[in-house]
C-alpha positions in Angstrom: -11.9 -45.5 -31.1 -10.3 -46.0 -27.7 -7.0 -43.9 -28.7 -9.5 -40.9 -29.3 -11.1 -41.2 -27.0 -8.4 -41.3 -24.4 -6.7 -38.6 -26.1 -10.0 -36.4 -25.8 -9.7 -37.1 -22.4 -6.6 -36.1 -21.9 -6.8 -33.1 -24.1 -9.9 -31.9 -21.4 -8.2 -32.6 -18.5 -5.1 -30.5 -19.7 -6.5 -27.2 -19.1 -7.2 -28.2 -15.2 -3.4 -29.6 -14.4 -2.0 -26.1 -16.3 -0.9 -24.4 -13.0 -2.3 -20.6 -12.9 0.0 -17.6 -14.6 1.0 -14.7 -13.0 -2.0 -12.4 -14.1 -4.4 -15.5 -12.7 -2.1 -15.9 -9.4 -1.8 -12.1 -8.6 -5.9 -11.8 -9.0 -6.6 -15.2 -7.2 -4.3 -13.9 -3.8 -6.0 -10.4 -4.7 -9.3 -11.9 -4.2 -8.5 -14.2 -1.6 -7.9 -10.6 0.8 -10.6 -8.9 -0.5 -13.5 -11.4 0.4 -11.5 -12.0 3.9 -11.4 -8.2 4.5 -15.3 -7.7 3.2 -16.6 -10.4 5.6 -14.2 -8.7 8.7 -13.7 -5.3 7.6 -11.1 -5.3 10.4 -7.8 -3.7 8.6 -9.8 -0.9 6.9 -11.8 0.2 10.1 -8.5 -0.2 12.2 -6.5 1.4 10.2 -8.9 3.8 9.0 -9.6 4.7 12.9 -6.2 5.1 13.8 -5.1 7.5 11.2 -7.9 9.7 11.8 -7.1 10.0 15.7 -3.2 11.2 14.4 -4.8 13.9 12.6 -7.5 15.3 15.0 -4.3 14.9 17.5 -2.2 17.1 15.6 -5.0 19.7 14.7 -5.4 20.2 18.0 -1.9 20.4 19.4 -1.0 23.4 16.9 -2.9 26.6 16.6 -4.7 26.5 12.6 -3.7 28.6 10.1 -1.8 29.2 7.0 1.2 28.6 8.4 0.1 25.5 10.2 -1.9 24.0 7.2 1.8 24.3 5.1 4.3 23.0 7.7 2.3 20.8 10.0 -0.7 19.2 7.7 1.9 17.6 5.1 3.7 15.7 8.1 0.4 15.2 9.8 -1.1 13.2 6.3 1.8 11.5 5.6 2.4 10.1 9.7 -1.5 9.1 9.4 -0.8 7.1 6.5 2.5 5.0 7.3 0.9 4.3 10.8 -1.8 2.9 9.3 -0.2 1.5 6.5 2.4 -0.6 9.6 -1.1 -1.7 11.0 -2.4 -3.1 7.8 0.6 -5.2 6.2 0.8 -6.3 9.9 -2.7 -7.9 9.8 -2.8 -8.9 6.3 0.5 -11.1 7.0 -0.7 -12.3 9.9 -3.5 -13.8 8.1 -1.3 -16.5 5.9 0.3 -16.8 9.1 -3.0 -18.6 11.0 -3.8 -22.3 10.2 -0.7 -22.2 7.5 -1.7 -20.1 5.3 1.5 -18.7 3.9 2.7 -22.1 3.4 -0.7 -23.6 1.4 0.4 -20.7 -0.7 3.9 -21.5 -1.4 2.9 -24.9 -1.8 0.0 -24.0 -4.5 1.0 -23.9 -7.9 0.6 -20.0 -8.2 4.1 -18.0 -8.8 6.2 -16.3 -6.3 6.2 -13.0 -7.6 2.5 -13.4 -8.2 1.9 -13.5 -4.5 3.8 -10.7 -3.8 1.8 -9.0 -6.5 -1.6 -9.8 -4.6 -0.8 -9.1 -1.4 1.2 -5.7 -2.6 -2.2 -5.0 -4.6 -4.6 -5.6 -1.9 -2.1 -3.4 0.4 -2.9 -1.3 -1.3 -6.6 -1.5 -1.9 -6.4 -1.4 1.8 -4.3 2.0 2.4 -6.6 3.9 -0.2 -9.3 3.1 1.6 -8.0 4.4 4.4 -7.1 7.7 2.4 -10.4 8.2 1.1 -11.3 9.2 4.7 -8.1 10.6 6.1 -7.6 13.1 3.3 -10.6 14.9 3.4 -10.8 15.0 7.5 -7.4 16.4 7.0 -8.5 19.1 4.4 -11.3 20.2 6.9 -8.9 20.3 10.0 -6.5 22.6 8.5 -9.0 24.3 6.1 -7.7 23.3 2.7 -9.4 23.9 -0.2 -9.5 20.0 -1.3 -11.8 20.4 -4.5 -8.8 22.8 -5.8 -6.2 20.4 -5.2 -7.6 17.1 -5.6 -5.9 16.4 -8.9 -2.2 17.0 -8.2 -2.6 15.5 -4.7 -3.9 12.9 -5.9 -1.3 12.1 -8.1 1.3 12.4 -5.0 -0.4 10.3 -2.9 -0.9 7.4 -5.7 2.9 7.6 -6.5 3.6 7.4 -2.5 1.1 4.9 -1.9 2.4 2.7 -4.3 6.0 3.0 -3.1 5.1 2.1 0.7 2.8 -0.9 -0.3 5.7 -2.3 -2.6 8.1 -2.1 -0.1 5.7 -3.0 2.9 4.8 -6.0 1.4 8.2 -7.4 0.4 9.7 -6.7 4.0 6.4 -8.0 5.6 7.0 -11.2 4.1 10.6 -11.3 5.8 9.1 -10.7 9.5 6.0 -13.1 9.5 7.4 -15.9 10.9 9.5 -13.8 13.6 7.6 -13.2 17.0 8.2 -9.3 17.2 7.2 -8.5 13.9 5.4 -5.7 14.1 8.2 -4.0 16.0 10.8 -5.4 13.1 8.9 -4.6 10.6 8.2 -0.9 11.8 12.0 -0.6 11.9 13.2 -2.2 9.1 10.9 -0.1 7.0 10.8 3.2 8.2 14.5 3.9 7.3 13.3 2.2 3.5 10.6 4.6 3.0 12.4 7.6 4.2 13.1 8.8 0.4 9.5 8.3 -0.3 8.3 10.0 2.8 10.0 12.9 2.6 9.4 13.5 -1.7 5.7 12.8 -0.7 5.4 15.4 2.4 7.3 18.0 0.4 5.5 17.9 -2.5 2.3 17.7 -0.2 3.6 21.2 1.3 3.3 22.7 -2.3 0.6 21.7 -3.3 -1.1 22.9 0.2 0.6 26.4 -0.2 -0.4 26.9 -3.4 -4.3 26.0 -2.1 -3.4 28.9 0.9 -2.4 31.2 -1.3 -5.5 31.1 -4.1 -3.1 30.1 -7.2 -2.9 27.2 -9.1 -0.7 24.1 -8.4 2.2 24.6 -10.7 2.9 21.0 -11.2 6.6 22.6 -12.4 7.0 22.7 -8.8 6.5 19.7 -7.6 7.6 18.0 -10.5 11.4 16.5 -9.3 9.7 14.7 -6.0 7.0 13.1 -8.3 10.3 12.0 -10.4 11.7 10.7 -7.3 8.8 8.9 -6.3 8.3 7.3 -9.7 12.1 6.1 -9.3 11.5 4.8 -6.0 7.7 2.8 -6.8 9.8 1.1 -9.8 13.1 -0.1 -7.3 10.3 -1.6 -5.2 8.0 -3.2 -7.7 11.3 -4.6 -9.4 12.8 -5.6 -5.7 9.6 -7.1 -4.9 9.1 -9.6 -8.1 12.6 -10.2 -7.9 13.2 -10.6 -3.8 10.1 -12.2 -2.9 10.7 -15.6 -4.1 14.2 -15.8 -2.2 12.9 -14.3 0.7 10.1 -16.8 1.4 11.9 -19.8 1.0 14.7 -18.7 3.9 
């Protein structure tokens, strides 16, 4: 009687001492920023604000028009969203900085890579937040016809999102604990995400001429930077799970 019992009691308390997998991990970190950012709202509305001042800025410093709308609103979207992509892995790792946070998380039982999941994930949670504003303001500055692109440029800004949250997130980690990390960071990432930058503003131009002109986004067209984009989201997700471990423990 007492040898089942104790085993029954050993066989319930099993299921408590299992530490967490990676799918639990990545959506406990996941959730962790999300309830800290619904309570504050502070990287979305920052962020959010800042980006939309770098595009009234440069509608107004060049004269609208379909020239303007296919040179200048590409580079204009894109600058918006790296700016305010720097200011939101710069808060969100300064949050596991305060009180110790980063190292109650490498002390928890949750996986490495799984924490670089979360964060990357809530990264970018944050950033399309951010676009959900920015690309419409931007369509209505330099008088694009969103509702006939919104597919394609979705799909370019997903694949470019993805790649600048992946690699944010990994080189965030690596300046938290330095004192001028925002200034590191901003440098040791804009040279990373200069191949996704400049795949995601061309094939922005595109689809933006082809809204100018009244024809339909040949997808043909745009099709090698999305291919270049996809190659450069996988690098960083794989550099990410793989790095982030090593990284964190220096």
């Amino acid at each position: 009687m007492g040898s089942q019992s104790s085993t029954t009691s050993s066989s319930s308390a099993s299921p408590v001492s299992r530490p967490p997998g990676f799918a639990r991990g990545t959506l406990a970190v996941l959730a962790k920023d999300l309830r800290i950012e619904a309570s504050t709202r502070e990287i979305v509305v920052t962020a959010g604000y800042f980006a939309a001042l770098v595009a009234i800025m440069a509608s107004l410093a060049f004269a609208t028009g379909p020239e303007t709308t296919t040179r200048v609103a590409p580079g204009a979207l894109w600058l918006a969203i790296v700016f305010a992509s720097i200011l939101a892995l710069g808060r969100s790792w300064q949050r596991e900085r305060e009180e110790s946070a980063l190292l109650g998380l490498l002390v928890s039982p949750v996986p490495r890579a799984a924490i670089w999941c979360g964060k990357a994930l809530g990264v970018l949670g944050f950033v399309l937040a951010v676009e959900v504003v920015v690309v419409p303001l931007v369509a209505l500055l330099f008088h694009v016809d969103l509702p006939r692109v919104i597919g394609p440029l979705a799909v370019v800004m997903l694949l470019g999102t993805v790649g600048v949250a992946a690699t944010g997130t990994l080189f965030g980690a690596m300046t938290v604990r330095t004192r001028a990390r925002e200034l590191l960071l901003a440098t040791v990432l804009f040279p990373l995400l200069s191949p996704a930058l400049l795949a995601s503003v061309a094939a922005t131009r595109e689809i933006f001429y082809a809204s100018m002109t009244g024809q339909p986004v040949d997808m043909s067209e745009v099709s090698d930077w999305l291919l270049l984009l996809g190659v450069f989201d996988a690098v960083a997700v794989a550099g990410g799970l793989a790095m982030f471990g090593a990284l964190v423990e220096d």
